[in-house]
C-alpha positions as CSV (number, residue, x, y, z in Angstrom):
1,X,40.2,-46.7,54.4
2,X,42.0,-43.5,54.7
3,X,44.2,-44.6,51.5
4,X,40.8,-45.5,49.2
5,X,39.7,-41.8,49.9
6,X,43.1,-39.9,48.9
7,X,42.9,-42.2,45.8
8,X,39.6,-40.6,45.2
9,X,40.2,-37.4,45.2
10,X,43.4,-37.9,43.1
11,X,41.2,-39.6,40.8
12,X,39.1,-36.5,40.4
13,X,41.3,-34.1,40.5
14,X,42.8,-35.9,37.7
15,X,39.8,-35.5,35.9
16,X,38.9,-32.0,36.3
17,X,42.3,-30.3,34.9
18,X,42.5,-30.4,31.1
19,X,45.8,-31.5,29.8
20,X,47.3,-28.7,26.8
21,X,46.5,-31.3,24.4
22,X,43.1,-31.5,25.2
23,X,42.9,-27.4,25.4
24,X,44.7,-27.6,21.7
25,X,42.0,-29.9,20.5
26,X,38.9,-27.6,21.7
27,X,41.0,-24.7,20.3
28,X,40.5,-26.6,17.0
29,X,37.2,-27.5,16.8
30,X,36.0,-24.0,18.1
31,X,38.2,-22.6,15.2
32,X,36.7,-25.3,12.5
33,X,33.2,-24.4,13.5
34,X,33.8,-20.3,12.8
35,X,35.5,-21.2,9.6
36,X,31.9,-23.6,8.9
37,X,29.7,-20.6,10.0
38,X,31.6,-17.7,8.6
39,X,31.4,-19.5,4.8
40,X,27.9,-20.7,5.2
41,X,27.5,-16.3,6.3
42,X,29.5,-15.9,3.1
43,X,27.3,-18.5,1.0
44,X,24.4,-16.2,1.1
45,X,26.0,-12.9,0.4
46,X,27.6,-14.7,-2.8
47,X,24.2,-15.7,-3.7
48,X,22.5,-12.0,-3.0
49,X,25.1,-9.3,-3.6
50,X,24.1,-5.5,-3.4
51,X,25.2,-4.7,-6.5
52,X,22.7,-2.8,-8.2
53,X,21.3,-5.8,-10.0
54,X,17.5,-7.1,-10.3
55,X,17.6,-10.3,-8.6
56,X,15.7,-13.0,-10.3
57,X,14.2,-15.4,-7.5
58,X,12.3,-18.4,-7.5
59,X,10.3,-20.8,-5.1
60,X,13.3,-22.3,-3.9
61,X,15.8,-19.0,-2.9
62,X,13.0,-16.3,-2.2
63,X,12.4,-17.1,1.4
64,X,16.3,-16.8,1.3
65,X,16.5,-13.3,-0.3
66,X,13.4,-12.1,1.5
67,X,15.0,-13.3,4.8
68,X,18.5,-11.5,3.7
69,X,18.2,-8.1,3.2
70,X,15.8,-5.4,5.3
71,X,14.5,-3.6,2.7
72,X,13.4,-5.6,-0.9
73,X,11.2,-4.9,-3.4
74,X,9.3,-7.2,-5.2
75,X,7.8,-7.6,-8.8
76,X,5.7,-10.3,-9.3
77,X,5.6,-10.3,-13.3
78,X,4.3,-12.0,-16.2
79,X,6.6,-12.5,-19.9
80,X,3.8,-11.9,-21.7
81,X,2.4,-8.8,-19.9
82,X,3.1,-5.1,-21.7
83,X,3.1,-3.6,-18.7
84,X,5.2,-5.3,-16.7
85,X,7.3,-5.0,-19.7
86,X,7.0,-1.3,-19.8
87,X,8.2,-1.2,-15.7
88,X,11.1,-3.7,-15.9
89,X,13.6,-1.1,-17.3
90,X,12.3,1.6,-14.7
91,X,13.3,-1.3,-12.1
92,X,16.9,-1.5,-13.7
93,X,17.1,2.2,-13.7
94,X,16.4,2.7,-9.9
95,X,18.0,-0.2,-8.7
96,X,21.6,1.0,-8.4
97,X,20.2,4.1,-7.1
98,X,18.6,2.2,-4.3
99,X,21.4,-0.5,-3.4
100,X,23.6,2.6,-2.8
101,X,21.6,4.1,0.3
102,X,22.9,4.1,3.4
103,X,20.4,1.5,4.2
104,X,20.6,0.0,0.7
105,X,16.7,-1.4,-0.9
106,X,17.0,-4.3,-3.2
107,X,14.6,-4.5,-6.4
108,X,13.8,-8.4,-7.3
109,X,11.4,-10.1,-9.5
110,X,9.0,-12.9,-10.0
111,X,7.9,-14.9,-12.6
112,X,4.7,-15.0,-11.1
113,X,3.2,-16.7,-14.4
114,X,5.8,-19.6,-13.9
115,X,6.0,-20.0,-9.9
116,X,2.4,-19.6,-9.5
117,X,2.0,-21.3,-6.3
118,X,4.4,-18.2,-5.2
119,X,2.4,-15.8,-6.6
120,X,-0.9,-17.3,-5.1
121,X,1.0,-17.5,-1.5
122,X,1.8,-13.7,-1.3
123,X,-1.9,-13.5,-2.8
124,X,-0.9,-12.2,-6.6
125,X,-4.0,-11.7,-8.6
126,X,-2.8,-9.1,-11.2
127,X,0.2,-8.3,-13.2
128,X,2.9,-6.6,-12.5
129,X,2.3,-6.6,-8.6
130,X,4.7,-5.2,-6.4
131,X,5.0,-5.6,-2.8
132,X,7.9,-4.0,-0.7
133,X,9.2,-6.3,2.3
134,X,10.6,-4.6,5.2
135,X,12.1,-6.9,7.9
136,X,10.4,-9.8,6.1
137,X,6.9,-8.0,6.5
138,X,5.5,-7.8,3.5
139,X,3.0,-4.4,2.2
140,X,1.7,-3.9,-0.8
141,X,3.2,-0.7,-3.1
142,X,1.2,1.4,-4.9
143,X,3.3,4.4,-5.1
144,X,4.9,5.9,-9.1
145,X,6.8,3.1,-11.5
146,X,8.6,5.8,-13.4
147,X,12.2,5.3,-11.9
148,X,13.0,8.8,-10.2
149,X,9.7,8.8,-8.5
150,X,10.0,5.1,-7.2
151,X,13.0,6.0,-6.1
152,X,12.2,9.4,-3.5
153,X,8.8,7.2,-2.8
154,X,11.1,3.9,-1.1
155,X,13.6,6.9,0.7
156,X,10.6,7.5,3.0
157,X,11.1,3.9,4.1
158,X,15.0,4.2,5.3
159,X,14.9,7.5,6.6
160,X,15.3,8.6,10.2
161,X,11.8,8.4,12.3
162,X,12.6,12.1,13.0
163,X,14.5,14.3,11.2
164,X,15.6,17.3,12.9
165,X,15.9,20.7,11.3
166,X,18.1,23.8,12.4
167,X,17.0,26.2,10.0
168,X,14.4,27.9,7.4
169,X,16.9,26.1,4.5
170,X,16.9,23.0,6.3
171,X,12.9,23.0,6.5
172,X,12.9,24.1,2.6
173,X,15.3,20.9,1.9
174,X,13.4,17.9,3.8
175,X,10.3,19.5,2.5
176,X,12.2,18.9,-1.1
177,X,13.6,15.6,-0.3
178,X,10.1,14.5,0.7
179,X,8.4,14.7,-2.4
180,X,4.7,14.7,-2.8
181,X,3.6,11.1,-2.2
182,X,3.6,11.1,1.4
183,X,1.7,13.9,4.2
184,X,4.7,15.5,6.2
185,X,4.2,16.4,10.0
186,X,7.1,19.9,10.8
187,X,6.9,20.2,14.7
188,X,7.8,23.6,15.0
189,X,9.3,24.1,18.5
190,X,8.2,21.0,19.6
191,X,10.1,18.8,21.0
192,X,11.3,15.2,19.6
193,X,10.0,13.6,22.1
194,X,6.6,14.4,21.7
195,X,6.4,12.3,18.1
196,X,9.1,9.8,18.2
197,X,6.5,7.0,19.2
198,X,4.0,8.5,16.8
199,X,6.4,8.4,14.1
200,X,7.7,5.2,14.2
201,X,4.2,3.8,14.5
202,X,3.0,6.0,11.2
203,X,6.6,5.9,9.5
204,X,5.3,3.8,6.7
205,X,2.6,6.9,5.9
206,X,4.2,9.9,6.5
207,X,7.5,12.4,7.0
208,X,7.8,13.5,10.0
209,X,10.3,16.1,11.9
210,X,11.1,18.9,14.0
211,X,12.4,22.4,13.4
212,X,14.4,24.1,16.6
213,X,15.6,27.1,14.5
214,X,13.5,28.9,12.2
215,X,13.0,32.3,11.1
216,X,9.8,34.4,11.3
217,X,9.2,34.1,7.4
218,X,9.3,30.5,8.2
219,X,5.9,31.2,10.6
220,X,4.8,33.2,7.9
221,X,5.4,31.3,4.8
222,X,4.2,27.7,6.9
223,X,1.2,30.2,7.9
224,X,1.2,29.6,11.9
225,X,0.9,32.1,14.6
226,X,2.5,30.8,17.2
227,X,5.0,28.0,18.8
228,X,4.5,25.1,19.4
229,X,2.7,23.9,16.4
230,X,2.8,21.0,13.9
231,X,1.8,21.7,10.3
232,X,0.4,18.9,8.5
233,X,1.9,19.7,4.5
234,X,0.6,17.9,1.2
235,X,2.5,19.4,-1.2
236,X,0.7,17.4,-4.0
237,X,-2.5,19.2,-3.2
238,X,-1.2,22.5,-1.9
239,X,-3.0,22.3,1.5
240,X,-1.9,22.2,5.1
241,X,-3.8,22.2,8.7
242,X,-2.5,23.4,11.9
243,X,-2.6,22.0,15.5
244,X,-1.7,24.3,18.4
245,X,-2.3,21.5,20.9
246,X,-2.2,20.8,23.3
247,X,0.1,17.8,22.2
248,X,-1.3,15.2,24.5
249,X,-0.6,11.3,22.6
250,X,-5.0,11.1,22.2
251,X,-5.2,14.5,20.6
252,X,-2.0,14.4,18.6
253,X,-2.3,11.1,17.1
254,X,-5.9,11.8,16.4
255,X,-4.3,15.1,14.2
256,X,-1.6,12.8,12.7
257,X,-4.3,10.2,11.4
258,X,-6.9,12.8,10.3
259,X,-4.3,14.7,8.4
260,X,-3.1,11.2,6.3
261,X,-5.3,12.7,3.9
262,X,-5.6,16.5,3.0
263,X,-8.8,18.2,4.5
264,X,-9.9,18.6,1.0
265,X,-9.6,15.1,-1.5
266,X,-9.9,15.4,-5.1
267,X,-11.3,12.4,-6.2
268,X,-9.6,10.4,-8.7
269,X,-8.7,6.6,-9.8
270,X,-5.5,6.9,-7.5
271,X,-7.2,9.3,-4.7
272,X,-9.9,7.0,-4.3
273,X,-7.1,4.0,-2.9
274,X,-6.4,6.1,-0.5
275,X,-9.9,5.9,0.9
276,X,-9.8,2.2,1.5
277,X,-9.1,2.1,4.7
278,X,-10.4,5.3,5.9
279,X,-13.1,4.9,8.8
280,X,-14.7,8.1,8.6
281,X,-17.8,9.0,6.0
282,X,-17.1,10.9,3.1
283,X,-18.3,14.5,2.6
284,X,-18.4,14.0,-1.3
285,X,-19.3,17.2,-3.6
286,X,-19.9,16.7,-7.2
287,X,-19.5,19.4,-9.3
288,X,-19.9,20.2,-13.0
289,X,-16.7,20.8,-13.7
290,X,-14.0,20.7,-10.8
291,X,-11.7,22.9,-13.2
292,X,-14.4,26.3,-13.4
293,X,-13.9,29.4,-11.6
294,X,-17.0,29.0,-9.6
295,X,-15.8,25.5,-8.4
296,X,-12.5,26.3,-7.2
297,X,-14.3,29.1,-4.7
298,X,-16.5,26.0,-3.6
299,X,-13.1,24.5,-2.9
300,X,-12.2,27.1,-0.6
301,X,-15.2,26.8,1.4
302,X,-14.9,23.1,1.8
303,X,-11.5,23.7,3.1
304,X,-12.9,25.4,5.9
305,X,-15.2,23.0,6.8
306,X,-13.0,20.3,7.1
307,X,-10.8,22.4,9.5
308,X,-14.2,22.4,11.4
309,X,-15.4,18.7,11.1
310,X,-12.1,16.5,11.4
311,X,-14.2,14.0,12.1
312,X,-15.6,13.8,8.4
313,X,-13.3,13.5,5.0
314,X,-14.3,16.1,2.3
315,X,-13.8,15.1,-1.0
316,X,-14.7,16.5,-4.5
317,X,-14.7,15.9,-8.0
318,X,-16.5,17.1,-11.6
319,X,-19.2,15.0,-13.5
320,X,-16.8,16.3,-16.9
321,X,-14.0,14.7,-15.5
322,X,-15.2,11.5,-13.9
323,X,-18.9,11.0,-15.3
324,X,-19.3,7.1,-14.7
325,X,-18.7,7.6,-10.7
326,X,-21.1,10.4,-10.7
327,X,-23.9,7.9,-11.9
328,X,-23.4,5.7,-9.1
329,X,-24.8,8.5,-6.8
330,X,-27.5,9.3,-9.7
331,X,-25.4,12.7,-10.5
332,X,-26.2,13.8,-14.4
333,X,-25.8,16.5,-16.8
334,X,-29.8,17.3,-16.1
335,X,-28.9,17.3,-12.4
336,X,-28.8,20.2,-10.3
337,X,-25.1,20.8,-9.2
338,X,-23.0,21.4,-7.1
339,X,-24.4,18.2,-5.2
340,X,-23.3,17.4,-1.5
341,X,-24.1,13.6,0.1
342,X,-22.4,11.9,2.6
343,X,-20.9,8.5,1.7
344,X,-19.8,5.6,3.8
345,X,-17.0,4.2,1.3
346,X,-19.1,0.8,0.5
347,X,-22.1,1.0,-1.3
348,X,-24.9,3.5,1.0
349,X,-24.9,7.3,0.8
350,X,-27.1,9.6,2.6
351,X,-28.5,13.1,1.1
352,X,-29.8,15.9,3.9
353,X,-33.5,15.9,3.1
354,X,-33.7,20.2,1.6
355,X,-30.1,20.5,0.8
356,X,-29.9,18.0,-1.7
357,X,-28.0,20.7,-4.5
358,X,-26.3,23.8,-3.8
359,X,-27.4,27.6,-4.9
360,X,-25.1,30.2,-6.3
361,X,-25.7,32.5,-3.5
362,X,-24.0,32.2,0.0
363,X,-22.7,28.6,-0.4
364,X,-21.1,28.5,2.9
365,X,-24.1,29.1,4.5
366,X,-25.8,25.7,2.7
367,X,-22.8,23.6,3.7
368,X,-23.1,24.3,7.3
369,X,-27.0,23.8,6.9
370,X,-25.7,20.4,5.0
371,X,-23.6,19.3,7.9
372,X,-26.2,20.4,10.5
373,X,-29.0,18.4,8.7
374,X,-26.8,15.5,8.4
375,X,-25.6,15.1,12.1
376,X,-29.0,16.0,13.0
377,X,-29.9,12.8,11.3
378,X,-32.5,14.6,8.5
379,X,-31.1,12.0,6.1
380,X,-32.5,9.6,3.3
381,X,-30.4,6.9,2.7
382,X,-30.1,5.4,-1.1
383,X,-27.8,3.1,-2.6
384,X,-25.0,3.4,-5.0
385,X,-26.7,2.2,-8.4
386,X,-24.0,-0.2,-9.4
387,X,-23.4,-3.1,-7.0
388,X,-20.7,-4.0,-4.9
389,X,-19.8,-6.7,-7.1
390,X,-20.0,-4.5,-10.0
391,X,-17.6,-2.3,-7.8
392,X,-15.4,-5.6,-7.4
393,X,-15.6,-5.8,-11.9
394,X,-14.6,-2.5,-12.1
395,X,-11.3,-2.7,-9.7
396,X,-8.0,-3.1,-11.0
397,X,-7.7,-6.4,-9.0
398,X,-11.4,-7.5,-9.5
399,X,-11.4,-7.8,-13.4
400,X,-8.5,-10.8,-13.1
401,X,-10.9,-12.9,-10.2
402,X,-14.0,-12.3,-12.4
403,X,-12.3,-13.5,-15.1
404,X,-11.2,-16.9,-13.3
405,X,-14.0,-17.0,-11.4
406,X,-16.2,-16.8,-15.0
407,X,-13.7,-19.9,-16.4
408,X,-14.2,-21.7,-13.9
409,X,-18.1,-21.9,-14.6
410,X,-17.7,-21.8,-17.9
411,X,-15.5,-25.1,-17.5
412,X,-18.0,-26.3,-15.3
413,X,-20.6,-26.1,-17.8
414,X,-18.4,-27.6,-20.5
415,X,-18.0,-30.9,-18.4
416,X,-21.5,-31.3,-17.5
417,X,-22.6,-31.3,-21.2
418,X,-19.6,-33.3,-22.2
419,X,-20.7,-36.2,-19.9
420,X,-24.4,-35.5,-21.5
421,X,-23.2,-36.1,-24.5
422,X,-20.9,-39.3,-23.1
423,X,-23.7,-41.2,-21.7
424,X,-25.8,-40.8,-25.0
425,X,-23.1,-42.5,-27.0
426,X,-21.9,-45.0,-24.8
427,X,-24.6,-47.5,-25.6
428,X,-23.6,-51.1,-25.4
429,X,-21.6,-52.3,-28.9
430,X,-21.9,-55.8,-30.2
431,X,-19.6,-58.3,-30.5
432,X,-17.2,-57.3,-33.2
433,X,-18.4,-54.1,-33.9
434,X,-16.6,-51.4,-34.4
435,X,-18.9,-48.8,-35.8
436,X,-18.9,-46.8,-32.2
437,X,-16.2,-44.8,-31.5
438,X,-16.3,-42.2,-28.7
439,X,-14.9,-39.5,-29.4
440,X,-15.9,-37.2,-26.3
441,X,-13.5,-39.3,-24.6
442,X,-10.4,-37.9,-26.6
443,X,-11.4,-33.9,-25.1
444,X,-9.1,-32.7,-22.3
445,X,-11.0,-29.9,-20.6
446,X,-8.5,-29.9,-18.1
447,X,-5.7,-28.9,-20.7
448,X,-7.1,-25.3,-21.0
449,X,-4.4,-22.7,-19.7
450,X,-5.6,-19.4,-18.6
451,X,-3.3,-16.4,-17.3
452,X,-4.3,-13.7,-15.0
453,X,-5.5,-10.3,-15.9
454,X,-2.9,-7.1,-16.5
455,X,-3.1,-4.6,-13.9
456,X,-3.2,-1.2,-15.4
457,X,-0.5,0.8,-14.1
């Protein structure tokens, strides 16, 4: 008995030590499957090199190319389409530029006329369309397609979350680097700390940074009194806010979102985007002439009540410069102006019952009586006199889905009086005749090929 149970153990122990040729064998295979991984790694640099190139992608590699590279633009195009014609060499131009960040962006393309199923998954409506994947996540672009200003508008997308500056010059050069697309946030003597959540949550909408060292012609030329503060800069529209505090994460990110926008809008085609997603009514002033002396001191004013009323947008515009949007809110050349309302974005707008133009004199004065009447709630509500779905016509992306949408019927139509038409002919022949032919039968409505509206740039 004692015999059967040494044999045993010697029987496992055998078992348990690995002989060298068996370690030589593993040794192997672990080094066949690094050499399988590493070229399969290699296989899909090959196939998507930084190089500086436009890649061209299809249904079957974009998940691929998408999947490869952190940062990639995309331009869903069409052959036929002038503008996407006009932006394809601006895409060559910045491309090298962009490969050779530190963190490099790709530019690719889509033949979004061809791989329409692609098109219609990323929800491509309107040519050329670019969207800009980062980490896979897709947002839509709709910043410049001339190639220097694509190119400082996609930096904001690989820089730090928070830059930090040391002095006046180094303020002076992010401010520079920055550009005018996006709202930049300078904590001055603030520390990091304070917006490095904030700014990686916001990073896709603003600049954001600290300065530790500055001189006092920095306080005076960023006009703030005292430290801390963060000035809120658009240098597109030459305005800037200040917030003292205190910097608690409710009150500060409420500052950061307000200040997206600056505290005075001019009103515009590309403005208005901006609005989309905006939750807050619209202070909206229509002037004669947004150009004229007299409006730019109504400017100033409006600038002062938005410091005061953070919790409205103020925005502005002239009927000579955008006459079509001033008839939706029944603003005409007979109309008394300056005229204040209070929009919601969509398609109601509410006048202050009394303060429905403003006077010459003291036109401070009637804006706070405006805003007074209007939280108040001595309001008439009206409606904007062209329809949301007139709105929808009128958008860049609308005009392509009325246009299908209007085929579509119009197909519809065709069918039903095709099959009228079929029935009244298809009467029973007789034997030998040949006299009947239908000839309805030979149409194809199905054969009609339609393409999708251009976008204007």
């Amino acid at each position: 008995m004692e015999k059967t149970r040494k044999w045993r153990f010697s029987r496992k122990a055998k078992r348990t030590a690995a002989s060298p040729i068996q370690k030589m064998r593993l040794q192997i295979i672990i080094l066949l499957l690094s050499c399988i991984l590493a070229t399969g790694i290699n296989s899909i640099y090959d196939e998507f090199k930084v190089d500086g190139e436009v890649l061209e992608l299809d249904e079957f590699n974009f998940d691929s190319a998408v999947s490869s590279f952190d940062y990639i633009l995309v331009d869903f195009y069409a052959p036929w389409c002038g503008h996407c014609q006009h932006l394809s060499p601006q895409l060559d131009e910045a491309a090298p530029v962009l490969a050779g960040l530190k963190d490099p962006i790709v530019i690719a393309k889509v033949n979004a006329d061809k791989f329409t199923r692609l098109a219609s998954k990323h929800d491509v409506d309107a040519y050329p369309t670019l969207k800009l994947f980062i980490h896979g996540v897709s947002m839509d672009y709709y910043g410049p397609r001339q190639s220097d200003g694509l190119v400082q508008f996609l930096k904001k997308f690989v820089s730090p979350d928070v830059s930090i500056l040391t002095s006046d010059s180094a303020i002076s050069g992010f401010i520079e680097e920055a550009g005018t697309f996006f709202p930049i946030f300078i904590g001055f003597g603030l520390n990091e700390t304070a917006l490095s959540n904030l700014a990686v949550k916001y990073k896709k909408r603003g600049w954001f940074s600290v300065a530790k060292n500055f001189s006092d012609d920095a306080m005076v030329l960023y006009d703030f009194e005292k430290v801390p503060a963060l000035a809120a800069i658009h240098p597109n529209y030459k305005q800037q806010s200040i917030f003292y505090g205190p910097f608690e994460d409710k009150l500060l990110e409420d500052f950061i979102k307000q200040n997206f926008l600056p505290p005075v809008v001019p009103l515009n085609h590309e403005t208005l985007k901006l609005l989309k997603d905006e939750e807050r009514k619209i202070v909206l002033t229509i002037t004669a002439d947004e150009n004229e002396d007299q409006s730019q001191n109504l400017i100033k004013l409006l600038k002062e009540a938005a410091s005061a009323n953070r919790d409205l947008v103020f925005g502005y515009f002239g009927l000579k410069q955008w006459e079509d949007f001033a008839d939706k809110f029944d603003a005409k050349e007979k109309t008394n102006l300056p005229k204040m309302i209070v929009w919601n974005g969509d398609e109601d707008y509410f006048s202050v019952i009394g303060i429905e133009s403003l006077d010459d004199e003291d036109q401070g004065s009637q804006i706070s009586q405006f805003l007074e009447g209007y939280r108040q709630g001595r309001t008439e509500k009206k409606t904007v006199k062209v329809p949301l779905f007139m709105g929808l016509l009128n958008s860049v992306v609308g005009i392509g889905v009325f246009f299908i949408i209007l085929f579509v019927v119009a197909m519809m139509i065709m069918m039903i009086v095709l099959m009228i038409i079929i029935r009244k002919d298809d009467e029973p022949q007789t034997v030998g005749s040949r006299d009947k032919v239908d000839h309805a039968g030979n149409s194809d409505p199905g054969s009609s090929l339609y393409g999708v509206e251009t976008k204007e740039d």
